[in-house]
N, C-alpha and C positions, 0 to 999 in steps of 0.2 A: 594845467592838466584838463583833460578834454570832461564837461558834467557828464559823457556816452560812457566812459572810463568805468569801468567793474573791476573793483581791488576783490581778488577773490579770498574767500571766510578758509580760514582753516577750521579744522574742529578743535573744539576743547576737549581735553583728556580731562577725566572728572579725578577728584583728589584719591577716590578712593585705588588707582587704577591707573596711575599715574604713568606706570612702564608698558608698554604692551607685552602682551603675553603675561603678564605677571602670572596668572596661577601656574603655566606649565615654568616659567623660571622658577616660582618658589618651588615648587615640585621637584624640580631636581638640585636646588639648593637643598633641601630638606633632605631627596636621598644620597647626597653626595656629605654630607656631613655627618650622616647616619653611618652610612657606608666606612669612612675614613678616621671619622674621632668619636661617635656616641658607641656601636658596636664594638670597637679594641678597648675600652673604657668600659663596658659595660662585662666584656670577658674579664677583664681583670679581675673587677668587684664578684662575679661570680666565681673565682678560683679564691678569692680571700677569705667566701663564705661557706666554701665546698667542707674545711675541716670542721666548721661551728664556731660560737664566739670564743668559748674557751681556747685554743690554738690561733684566732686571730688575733686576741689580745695576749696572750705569751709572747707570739712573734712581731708585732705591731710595735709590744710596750714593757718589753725586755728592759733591761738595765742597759744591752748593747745599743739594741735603737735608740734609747731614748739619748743618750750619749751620743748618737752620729746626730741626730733631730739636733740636738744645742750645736754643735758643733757646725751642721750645714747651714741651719737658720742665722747664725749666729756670725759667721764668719759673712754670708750674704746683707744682712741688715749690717753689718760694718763697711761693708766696702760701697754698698747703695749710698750710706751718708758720705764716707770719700769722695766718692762719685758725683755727690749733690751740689759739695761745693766748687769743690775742681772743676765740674764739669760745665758748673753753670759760668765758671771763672772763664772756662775753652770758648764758651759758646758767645760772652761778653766780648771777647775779642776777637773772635771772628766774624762779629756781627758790627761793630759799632768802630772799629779801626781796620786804615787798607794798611798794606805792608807788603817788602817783598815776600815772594813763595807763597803766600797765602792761601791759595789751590792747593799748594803742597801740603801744607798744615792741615787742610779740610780733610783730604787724601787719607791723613795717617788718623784723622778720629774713626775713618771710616775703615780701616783696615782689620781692628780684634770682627768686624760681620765678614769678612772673608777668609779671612786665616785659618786652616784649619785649626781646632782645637788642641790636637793633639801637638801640632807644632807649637803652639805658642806655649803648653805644657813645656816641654823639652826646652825650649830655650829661655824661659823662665829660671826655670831649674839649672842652667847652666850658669847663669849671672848669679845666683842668687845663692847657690852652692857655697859652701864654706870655701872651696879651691876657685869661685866665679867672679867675676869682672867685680862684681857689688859684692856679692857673699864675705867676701876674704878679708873686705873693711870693718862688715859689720858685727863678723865671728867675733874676732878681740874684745871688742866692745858691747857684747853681752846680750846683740841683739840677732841671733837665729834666724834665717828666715825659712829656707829650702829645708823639708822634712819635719817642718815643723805647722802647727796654725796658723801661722803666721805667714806663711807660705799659702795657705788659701786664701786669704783675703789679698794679698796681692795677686793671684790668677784671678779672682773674683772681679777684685777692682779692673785688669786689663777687661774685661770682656764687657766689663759693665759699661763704663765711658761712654760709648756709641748711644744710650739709650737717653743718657739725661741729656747728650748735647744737642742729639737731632731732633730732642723734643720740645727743648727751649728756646734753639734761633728761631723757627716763624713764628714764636708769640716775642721774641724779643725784638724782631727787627719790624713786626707792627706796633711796641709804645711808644707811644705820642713822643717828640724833642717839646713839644709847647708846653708839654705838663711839668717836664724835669725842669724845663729854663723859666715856668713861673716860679717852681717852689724855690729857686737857687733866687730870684727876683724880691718875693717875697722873705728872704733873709736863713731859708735852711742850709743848712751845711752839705757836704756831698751825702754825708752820712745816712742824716735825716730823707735827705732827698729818696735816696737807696730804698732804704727801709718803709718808707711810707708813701713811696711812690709807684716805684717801681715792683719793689717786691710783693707787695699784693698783688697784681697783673701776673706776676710771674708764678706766684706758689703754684696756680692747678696745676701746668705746665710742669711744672719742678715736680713736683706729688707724684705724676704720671711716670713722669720718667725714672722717678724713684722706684715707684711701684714695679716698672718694668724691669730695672737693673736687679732690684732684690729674686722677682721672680727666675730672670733668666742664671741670678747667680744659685740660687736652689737648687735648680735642676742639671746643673752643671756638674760636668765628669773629663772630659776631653784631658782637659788644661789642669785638671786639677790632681786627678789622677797621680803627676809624675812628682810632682813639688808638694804634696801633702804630706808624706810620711807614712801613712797608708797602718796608722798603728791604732787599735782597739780603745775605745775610750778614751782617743787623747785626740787623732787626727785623723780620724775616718770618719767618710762623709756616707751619707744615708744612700746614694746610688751607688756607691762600690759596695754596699756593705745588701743592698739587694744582686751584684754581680756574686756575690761570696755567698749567700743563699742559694743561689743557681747552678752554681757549680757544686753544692751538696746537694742537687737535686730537692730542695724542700722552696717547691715550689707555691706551696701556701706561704709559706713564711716570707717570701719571695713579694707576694702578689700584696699580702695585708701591710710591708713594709711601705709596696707603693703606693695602695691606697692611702696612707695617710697622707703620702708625698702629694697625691692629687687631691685630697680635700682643701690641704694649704695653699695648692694652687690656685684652686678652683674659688679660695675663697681672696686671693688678692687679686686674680683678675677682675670678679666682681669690684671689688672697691675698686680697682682700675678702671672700669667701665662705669660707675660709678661720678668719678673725677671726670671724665672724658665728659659724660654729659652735665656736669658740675661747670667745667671748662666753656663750653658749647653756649651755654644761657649766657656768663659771664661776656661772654663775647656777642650775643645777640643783643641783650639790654642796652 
């Protein structure tokens, strides 16, 4: 190359400024979030306080709510741990063996994020019916599912799946093979290997996805709505039972139900974000 040759300087973007434009982007990131989730949130919590505390904790923390709260949380945190292991099981074999249809198999994890809700309700409910495909085996033998709780946690669990598997293949398809084929070298079992290998690498990952399937099975009505039972203190879930406030027009009681539902959101997405940059360092180090 010629010494007359001039490689020309770009400029350096300084750290603090790294994007251009950033004040006018943060600027409409900030009104466009304002706009879309902090102001419908912020109406909410003003209608929950419009009666006073007395009326929002009657409605909030009734005997009936507090019955859909175990009922929703409860049937969610079951099916999130379903979810945890099954799914981490999905994600182990779609990552680490080829097979045929394998695209297909990907195909159908990814199907409960498209499906509408309400169909997967409905044909839940048809299988699982005491007269359905599965239901009719499992009547006799004293195990219930459609119209009963039992009936939520398996809508719960369909919808859930999607969250733990596509959170766990790109942290599983980057563990090391050197690290499992020393510890198997070294004289551990698969077991051990598993467990002290592998699944440390994997918990944040698994955490996350945990976090996400509990949260999205909370908030969940679609699917669950048809195969719950839909019955007062036994199988009603905390958002039908603010849809049944609505239709009595008691819109405080309506609004303080969901506040509570958005505190417990608001507070696993934190530990979800939380994990996420838990996750982030673990992979930097």
């Amino acid at each position: 190359m010629p010494q007359s040759a001039v490689v020309p300087a770009f400029p350096k973007l300084s750290r603090s400024s790294s994007l251009p434009g950033l004040s006018l982007s943060l600027g409409i990131t900030a009104f466009w979030l304002s706009f879309i989730v902090l102001i419908p949130l912020a109406a909410v919590f003003a209608r929950s306080a419009s009666g006073g505390w007395g009326e929002f904790a009657d409605a909030a923390f009734s005997a009936r709510a507090l019955a859909s709260y175990r009922v929703t949380f409860g049937a969610a945190l079951l099916a999130a741990g379903i979810n945890a292991f099954f799914g981490l099981l999905v994600a182990w074999v779609l990552v680490r063996y080829d097979f045929p249809f394998k695209r297909l198999f990907g195909a159908l994890v990814d199907l409960p994020f498209a499906l509408p809700t309400a169909v997967a309700g409905i044909a839940l409910t048809a299988l699982y019916a005491d007269t359905g495909l599965i239901g009719r085996h499992l009547e006799p033998m004293g195990l219930p599912i459609a119209y009963h709780p039992a009936g939520i946690v398996v809508a719960l669990t369909f919808i859930g799946l999607p969250f733990i598997v596509r959170t766990v293949e790109p942290v599983l398809a980057e563990v090391s093979r050197e690290a499992e084929e020393a510890a198997l070298t070294l004289g551990a079992s698969r077991l051990q290997t598993f467990t002290r290998v592998i699944l440390p690498t994997l918990f944040p990952a698994l955490a996350t996805g945990f976090t996400l399937a509990f949260a999205r099975g909370a908030g969940e009505y679609g699917s669950v709505i048809f195969i719950a039972g839909n019955m007062p203190f036994r199988s009603e879930i905390s958002a039908l039972l603010i849809i049944t406030q609505l239709e009595q027009y008691n819109y405080v009681g309506a609004a303080a139900i969901a506040t509570v539902m958005l505190f417990v959101s608001f507070a696993m997405l934190l530990i979800l974000n939380l994990l996420q940059h838990w996750q982030q360092r673990r992979r930097g180090s």
